[in-house]
C-alpha positions as CSV (number, residue, x, y, z in Angstrom):
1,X,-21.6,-59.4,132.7
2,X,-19.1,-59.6,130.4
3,X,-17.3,-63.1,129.6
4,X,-13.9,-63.5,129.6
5,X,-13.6,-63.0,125.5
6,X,-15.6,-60.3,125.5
7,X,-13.6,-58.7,128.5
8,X,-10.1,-59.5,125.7
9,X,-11.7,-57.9,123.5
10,X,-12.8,-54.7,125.0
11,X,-9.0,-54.3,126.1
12,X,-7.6,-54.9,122.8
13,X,-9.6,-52.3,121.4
14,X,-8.7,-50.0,123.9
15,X,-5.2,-50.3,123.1
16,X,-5.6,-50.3,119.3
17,X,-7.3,-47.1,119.7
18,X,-4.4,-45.6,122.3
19,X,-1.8,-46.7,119.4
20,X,-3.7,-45.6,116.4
21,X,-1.8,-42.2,114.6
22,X,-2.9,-38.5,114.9
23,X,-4.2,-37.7,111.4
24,X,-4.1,-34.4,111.7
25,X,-3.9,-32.2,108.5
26,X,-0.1,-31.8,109.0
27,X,2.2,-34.6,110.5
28,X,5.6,-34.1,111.5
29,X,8.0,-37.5,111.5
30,X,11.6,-37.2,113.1
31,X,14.1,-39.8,111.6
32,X,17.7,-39.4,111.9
33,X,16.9,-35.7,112.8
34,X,15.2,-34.6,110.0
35,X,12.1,-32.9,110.2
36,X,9.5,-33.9,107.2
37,X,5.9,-32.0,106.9
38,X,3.9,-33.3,105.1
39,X,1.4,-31.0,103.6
40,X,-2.2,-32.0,102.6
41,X,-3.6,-28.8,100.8
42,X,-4.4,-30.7,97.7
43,X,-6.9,-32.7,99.5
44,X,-10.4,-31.7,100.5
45,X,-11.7,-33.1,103.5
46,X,-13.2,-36.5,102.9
47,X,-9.9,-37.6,100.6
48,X,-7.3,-36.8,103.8
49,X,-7.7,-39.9,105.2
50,X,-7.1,-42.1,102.4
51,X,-4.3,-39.6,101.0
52,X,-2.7,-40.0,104.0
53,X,-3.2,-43.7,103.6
54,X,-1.7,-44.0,100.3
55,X,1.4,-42.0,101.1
56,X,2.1,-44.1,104.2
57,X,1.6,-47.2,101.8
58,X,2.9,-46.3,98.7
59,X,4.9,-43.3,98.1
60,X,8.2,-42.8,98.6
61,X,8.5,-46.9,99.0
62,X,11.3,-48.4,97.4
63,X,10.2,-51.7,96.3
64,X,11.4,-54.5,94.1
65,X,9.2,-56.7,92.3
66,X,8.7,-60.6,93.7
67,X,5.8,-61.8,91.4
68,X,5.9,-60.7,87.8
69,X,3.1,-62.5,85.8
70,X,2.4,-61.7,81.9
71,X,-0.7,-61.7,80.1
72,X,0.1,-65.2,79.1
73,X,0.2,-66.3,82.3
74,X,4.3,-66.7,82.1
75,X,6.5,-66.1,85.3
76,X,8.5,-62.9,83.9
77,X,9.9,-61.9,87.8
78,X,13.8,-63.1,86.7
79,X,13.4,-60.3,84.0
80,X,12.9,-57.9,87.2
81,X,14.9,-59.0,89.6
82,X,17.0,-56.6,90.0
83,X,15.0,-53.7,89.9
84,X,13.9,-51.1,92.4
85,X,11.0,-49.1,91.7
86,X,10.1,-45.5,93.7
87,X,6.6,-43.5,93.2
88,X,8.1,-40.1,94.3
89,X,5.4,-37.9,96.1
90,X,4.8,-34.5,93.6
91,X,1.1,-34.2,95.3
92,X,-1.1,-36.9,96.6
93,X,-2.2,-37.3,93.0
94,X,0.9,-38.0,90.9
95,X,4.2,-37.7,90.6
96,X,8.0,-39.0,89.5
97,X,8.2,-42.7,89.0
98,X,11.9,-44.0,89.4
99,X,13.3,-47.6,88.7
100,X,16.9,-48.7,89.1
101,X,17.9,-51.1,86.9
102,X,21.1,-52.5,86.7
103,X,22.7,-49.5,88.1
104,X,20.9,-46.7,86.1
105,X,18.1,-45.1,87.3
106,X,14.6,-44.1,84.9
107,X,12.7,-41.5,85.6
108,X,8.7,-41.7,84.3
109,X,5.6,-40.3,85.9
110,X,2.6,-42.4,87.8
111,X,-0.9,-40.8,88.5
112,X,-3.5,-42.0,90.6
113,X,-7.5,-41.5,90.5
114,X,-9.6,-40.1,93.4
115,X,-10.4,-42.7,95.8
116,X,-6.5,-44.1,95.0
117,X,-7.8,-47.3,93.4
118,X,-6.0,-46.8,90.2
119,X,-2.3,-46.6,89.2
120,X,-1.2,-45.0,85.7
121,X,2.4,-45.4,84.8
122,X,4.4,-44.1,82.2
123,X,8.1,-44.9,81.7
124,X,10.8,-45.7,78.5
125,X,14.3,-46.9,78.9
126,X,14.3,-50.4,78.6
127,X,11.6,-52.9,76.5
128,X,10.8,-54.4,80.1
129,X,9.4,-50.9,81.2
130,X,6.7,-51.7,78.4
131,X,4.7,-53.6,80.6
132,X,4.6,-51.1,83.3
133,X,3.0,-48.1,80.9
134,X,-1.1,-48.6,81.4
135,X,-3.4,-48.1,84.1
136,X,-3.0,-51.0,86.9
137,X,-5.6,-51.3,90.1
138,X,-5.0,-51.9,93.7
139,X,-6.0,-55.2,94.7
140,X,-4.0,-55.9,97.7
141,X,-2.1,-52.8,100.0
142,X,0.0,-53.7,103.4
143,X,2.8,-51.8,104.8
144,X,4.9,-54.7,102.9
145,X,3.2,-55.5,100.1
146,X,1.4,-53.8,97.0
147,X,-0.2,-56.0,94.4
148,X,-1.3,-54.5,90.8
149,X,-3.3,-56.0,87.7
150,X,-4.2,-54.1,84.8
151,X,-7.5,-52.4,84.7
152,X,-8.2,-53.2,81.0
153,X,-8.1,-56.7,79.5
154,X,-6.4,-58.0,83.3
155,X,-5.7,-61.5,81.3
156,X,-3.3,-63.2,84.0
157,X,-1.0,-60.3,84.2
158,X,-0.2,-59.6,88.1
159,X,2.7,-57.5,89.8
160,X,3.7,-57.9,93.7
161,X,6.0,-54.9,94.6
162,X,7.6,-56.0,98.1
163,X,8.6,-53.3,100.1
164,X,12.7,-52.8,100.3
C-alpha cells in the first residue's frame, strides 16, 4: 500500500508526463498567428532530442549579459550592459551571431559541437567583442539562464546570458 508520499508522487508524475511536449520530428508553434516549422533534417536520430533542446534553450534567445567575469577574475558586466546578444538558427549546428550594442547591431557566426556542449563564437566591431571569439562550454542551461566559460585555459573567466 502506498503511503501518502508515495501516492504525491505517483500523481505528480502523472501530470509531468500529461504536460511534457510532443517531440515529434516537426513542431508547429502558433504565436500571434504565425505559423513556424521547424525542420530537423540535419539531425539523425539520436541528436533530435537534444537539437530540439538546444533550440528551445538557446537559439533565437535574445539575451543580455548579467555576470561578465575576466580571466583575472575582474567584474567586466558594466562593460556589457547594454548589450543584447542573438544566436540566429542557420541549422541546429551554427549559425548568425547578432549583438546590439549601443544601438548598432554585429553580425558574427557561433557553431556548436555534436552533443551541444560547446559554443564557438566569432565576432569584430568593438574591442569588447574580443572576449567573446573562442570556444566557451555549457555549464549551466534553463529556460532563463545560460552560463559559459572558456574551454581552454577557463582561468576565472564566466558569462551568464539572462534571457530578455
Amino acid at each position: 500500500m502506498l503511503k501518502y508520499g508515495g501516492l504525491i508522487t505517483v500523481w505528480l508524475l502523472l501530470i509531468y508526463l500529461a504536460f511534457i511536449p510532443n517531440w515529434s520530428c516537426k513542431k508547429t508553434d502558433t504565436v500571434n498567428n504565425d505559423t513556424q516549422q521547424i525542420d530537423t533534417s540535419d539531425l539523425d536520430t539520436s541528436q533530435n532530442t537534444l537539437g530540439l533542446l538546444f533550440e528551445y534553450y538557446v537559439l533565437n534567445k535574445p539575451t543580455q549579459i548579467t555576470l561578465a567575469i575576466d580571466s583575472t577574475g575582474n567584474n567586466i558586466t558594466p562593460t556589457y550592459a547594454d548589450y543584447e546578444i542573438n544566436l540566429k538558427k542557420e541549422t541546429f549546428f551554427n549559425g548568425p551571431l547578432e549583438i546590439l550594442a549601443n544601438g548598432t547591431k554585429y553580425v558574427g557566426t557561433w557553431q556548436t559541437n555534436e552533443d551541444y556542449s560547446r559554443l564557438t563564437l566569432n565576432i569584430s566591431g568593438l574591442k569588447p567583442f574580443e572576449l567573446f571569439n573562442r570556444t566557451w562550454r555549457f555549464t549551466y542551461k534553463s529556460i532563463d539562464l545560460l552560463k559559459i566559460s572558456p574551454v581552454t585555459n577557463p582561468g576565472e573567466t564566466v558569462l551568464h546570458l539572462s534571457k530578455i
